[in-house]
Each structure stands twice: as structure tokens, then as C-alpha cells.
C-alpha positions as CSV (number, residue, x, y, z in Angstrom):
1,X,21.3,-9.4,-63.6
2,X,21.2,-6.0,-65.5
3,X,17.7,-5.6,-65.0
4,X,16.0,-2.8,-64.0
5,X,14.1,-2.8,-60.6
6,X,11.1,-0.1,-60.1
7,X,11.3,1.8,-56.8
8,X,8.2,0.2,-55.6
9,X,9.4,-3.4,-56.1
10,X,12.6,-2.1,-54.6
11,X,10.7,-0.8,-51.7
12,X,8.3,-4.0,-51.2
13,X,11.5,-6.3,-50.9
14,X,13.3,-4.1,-48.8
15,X,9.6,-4.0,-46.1
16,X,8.5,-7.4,-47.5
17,X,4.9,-5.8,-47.8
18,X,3.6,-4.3,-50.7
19,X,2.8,-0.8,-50.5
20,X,-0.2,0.5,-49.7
21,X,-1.6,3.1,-52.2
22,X,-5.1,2.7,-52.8
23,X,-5.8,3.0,-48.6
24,X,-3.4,6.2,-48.2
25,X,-4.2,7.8,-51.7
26,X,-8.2,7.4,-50.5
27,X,-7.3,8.9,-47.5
28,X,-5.4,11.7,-48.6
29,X,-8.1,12.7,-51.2
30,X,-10.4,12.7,-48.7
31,X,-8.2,15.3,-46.3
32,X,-7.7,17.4,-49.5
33,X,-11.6,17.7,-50.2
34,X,-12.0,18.4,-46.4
35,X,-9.2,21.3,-46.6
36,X,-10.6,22.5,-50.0
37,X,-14.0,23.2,-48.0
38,X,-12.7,24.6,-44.9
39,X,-10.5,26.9,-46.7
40,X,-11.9,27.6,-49.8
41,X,-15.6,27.2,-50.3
42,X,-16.2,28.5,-46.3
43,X,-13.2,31.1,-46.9
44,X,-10.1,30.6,-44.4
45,X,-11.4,30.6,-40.5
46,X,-9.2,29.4,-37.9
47,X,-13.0,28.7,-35.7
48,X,-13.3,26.4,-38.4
49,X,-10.9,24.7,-38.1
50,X,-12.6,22.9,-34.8
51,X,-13.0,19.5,-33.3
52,X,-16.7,19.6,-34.1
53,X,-16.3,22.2,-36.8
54,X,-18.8,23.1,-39.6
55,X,-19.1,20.4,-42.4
56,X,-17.3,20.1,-45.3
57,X,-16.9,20.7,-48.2
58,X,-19.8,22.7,-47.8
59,X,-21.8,21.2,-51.2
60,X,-24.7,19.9,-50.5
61,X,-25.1,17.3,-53.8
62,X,-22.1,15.5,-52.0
63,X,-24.0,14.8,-48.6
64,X,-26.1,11.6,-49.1
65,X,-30.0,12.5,-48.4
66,X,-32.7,10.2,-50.1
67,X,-35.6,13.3,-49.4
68,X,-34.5,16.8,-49.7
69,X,-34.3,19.3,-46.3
70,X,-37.5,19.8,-45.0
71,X,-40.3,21.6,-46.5
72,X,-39.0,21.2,-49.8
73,X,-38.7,17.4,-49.5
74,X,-37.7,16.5,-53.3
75,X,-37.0,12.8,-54.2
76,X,-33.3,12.5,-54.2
77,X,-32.8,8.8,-55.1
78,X,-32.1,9.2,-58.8
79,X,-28.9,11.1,-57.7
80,X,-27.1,7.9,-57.5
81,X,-23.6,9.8,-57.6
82,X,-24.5,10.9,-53.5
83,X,-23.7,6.7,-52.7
84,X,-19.8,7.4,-53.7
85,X,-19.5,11.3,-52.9
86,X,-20.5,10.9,-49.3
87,X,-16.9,9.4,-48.6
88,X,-15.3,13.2,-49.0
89,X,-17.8,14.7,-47.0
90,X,-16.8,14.9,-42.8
91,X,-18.2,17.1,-40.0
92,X,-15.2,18.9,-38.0
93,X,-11.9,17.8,-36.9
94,X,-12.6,14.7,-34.8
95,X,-14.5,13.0,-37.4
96,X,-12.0,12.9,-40.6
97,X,-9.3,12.5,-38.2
98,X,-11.0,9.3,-36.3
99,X,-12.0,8.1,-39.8
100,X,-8.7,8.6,-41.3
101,X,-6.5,7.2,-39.1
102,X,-8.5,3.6,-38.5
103,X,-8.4,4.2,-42.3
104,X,-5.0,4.1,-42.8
105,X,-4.5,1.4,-39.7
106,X,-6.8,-1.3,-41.3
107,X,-6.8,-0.1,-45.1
108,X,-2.9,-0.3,-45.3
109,X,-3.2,-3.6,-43.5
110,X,-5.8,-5.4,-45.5
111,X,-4.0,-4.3,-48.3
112,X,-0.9,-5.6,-47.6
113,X,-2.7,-8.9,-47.1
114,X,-4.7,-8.9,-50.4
115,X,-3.4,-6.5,-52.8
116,X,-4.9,-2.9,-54.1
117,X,-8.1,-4.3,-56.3
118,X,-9.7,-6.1,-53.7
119,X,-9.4,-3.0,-50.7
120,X,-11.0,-0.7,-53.6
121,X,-13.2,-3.2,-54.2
122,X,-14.5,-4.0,-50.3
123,X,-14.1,-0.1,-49.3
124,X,-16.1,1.0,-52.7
125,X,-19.1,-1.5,-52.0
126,X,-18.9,-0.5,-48.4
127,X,-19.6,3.3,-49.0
128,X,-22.2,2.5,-51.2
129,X,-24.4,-0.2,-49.5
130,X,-23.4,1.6,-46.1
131,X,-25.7,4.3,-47.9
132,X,-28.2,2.1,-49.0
133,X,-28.6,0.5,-45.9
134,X,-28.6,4.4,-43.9
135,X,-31.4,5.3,-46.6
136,X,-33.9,2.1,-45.2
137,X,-33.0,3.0,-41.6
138,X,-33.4,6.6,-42.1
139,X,-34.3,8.0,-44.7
140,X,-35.2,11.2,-43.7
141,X,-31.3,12.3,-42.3
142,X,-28.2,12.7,-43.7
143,X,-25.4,10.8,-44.5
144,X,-21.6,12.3,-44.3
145,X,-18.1,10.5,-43.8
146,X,-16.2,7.3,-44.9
147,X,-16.5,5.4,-41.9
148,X,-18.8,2.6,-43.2
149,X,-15.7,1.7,-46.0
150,X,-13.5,1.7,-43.1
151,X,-15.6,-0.9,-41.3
152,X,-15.7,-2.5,-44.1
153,X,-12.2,-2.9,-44.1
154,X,-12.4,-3.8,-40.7
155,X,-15.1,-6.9,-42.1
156,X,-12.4,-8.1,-44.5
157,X,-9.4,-8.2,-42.2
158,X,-11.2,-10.5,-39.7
159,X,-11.9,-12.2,-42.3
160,X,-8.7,-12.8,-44.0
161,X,-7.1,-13.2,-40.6
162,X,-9.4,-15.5,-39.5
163,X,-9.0,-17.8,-42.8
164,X,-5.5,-17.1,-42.3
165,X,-5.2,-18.7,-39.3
166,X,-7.2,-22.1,-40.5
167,X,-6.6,-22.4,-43.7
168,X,-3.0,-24.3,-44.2
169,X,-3.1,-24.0,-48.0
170,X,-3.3,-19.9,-48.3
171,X,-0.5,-17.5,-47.9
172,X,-2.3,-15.5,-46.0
173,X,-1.8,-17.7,-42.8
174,X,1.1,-15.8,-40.7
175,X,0.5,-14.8,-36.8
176,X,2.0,-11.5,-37.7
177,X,-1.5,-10.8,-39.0
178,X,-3.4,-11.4,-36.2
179,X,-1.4,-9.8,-34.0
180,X,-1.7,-6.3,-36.2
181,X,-5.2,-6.8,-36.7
182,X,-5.9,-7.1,-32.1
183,X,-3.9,-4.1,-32.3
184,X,-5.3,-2.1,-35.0
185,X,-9.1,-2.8,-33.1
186,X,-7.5,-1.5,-29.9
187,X,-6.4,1.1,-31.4
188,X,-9.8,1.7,-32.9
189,X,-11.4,1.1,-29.8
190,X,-9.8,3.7,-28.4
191,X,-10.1,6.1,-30.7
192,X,-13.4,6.0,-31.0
193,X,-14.1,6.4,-27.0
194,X,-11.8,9.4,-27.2
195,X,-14.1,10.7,-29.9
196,X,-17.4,9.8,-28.4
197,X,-15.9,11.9,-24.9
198,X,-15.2,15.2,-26.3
């Protein structure tokens, strides 16, 4: 009708999803702090670059710690920005790339279920009372990685596909859903078995 169509509402009717962008974006900032470290702050080292490699990036302000490294031990728990950072911080290969890809596996789903705000939302409030709840547990270790905002995701697609499936009234009730979501915990499964045997 003369009107002009943006090429993401082009692309969503072509898939019939809408496109994930706040669960790849997160994902591909978090790769591009990781490479920043590994090659920049450590300087380039292909021993690095390992499956259980040195962690990065390398700045310690990021990692979440409530008490500083022993002897020191200064209070850290007015340096609130540590409950968001932690999310760019990973130890080696295995763990960004085990974190990453559930990441994009359940993040792109849920979001394709419930629309951008709400994943930043659940992820966002993941990573930070994932922290909070590390810092009760144990307070005296560090905390590195994004994988408690990707269970978190993982929380709010069994959710969504379980009121999905019994609620008649909400759009979210498809089989399709379900059927991704067994698959994407396989998957997950999987990958984490592989990670925990090398």
C-alpha cells in the first residue's frame, strides 16, 4: 500500500518470529570483552587461547568478590558495579563457549516468546541476584561468567512453556514451544557433560 516496511519487520514476517537482538547482542559483547582480554590486556598468546585458559579480561574490579584476595581482605560490597560486570568476565575457552551457546539456544528462544524487554529484564536480575546469592554461599571466592542469567533464561522458558501449554487464553500456547525448549535442555545437557569431561 505504499508504505514503507523496515528490514526487521520484513525479516519477522518472512521467519514469523521476531528477532532476537538483546540475547545475541549480549552474547556477542560478552565474546568481544573476552577477545579484548585475551588479546589485548594479556598481549596476543596462542597458549591462551586454551580450553581452560587464563581468565579474562584480566581486570580484576570486573570479577565479583565481596572480601578482597587474601591477606589484604578489604570490604568489597560497596562496589555494587561487580553484580552486572561479572557477566563479561569467563575463565578459558570451554566456559564462554558452554555459556554462550545455551545463551543464544534459550535467550533467542525466550525472546522470541516474550519480546526484548522482558529477556533483559530476567537475564539482568539473574546476573545480579545470582551474585547476591554466590556472596551468602561464599563469600570468600570469586565469581566469573554469565551462566546464572542463562539459567535464568532457562527459569523463564519453562515457565512460559509451561503456561503456554495450560493456559487457552495466551498466545504463547503453541507445541512448537515445547518441543524447542526439550531440545534446547538436551542440548544443554549435553553440553555441559562435555564441559565437565575435559
Amino acid at each position: 500500500d505504499g508504505m514503507l516496511v523496515s528490514p526487521r519487520e520484513s525479516c519477522e514476517e518472512k521467519i514469523g518470529i521476531p528477532l532476537p537482538f538483546f540475547s545475541f547482542g549480549s552474547m556477542i559483547l560478552i565474546w568481544i570483552a573476552f577477545l579484548y582480554g585475551i588479546c589485548i590486556m594479556y598481549g596476543y598468546n596462542k597458549s591462551n587461547l586454551s580450553w581452560n585458559g587464563p581468565v579474562s579480561p584480566p581486570y580484576e574490579p570486573f570479577i565479583f568478590k565481596t572480601i578482597s584476595s587474601y591477606p589484604v581482605g578489604n570490604d568489597q560490597r560497596v562496589e555494587m558495579w561487580r553484580l552486572l560486570s561479572v557477566q563479561f568476565v569467563h575463565g578459558g575457552l570451554g566456559h564462554i563457549i558452554g555459556n554462550t551457546l545455551c545463551g543464544v539456544m534459550l535467550g533467542g528462544l525466550l525472546e522470541a516468546m516474550t519480546g526484548f524487554f522482558f529477556t533483559l529484564v530476567v537475564f539482568e536480575c539473574s546476573i545480579v541476584f545470582g551474585a547476591m546469592s554466590h556472596s551468602c554461599s561464599l563469600p570468600y571466592q570469586g565469581l566469573i561468567g554469565c551462566s546464572h542469567g542463562v539459567y535464568g533464561w532457562l527459569g523463564a522458558l519453562t515457565l512460559c512453556s509451561v503456561y503456554g501449554a495450560i493456559s487457552p487464553s495466551t498466545k504463547l500456547r503453541d507445541r512448537k514451544w515445547g518441543y524447542r525448549l526439550i531440545a534446547c535442555i538436551l542440548v544443554l545437557i549435553v553440553c555441559c557433560d562435555i564441559a565437565g569431561n575435559l
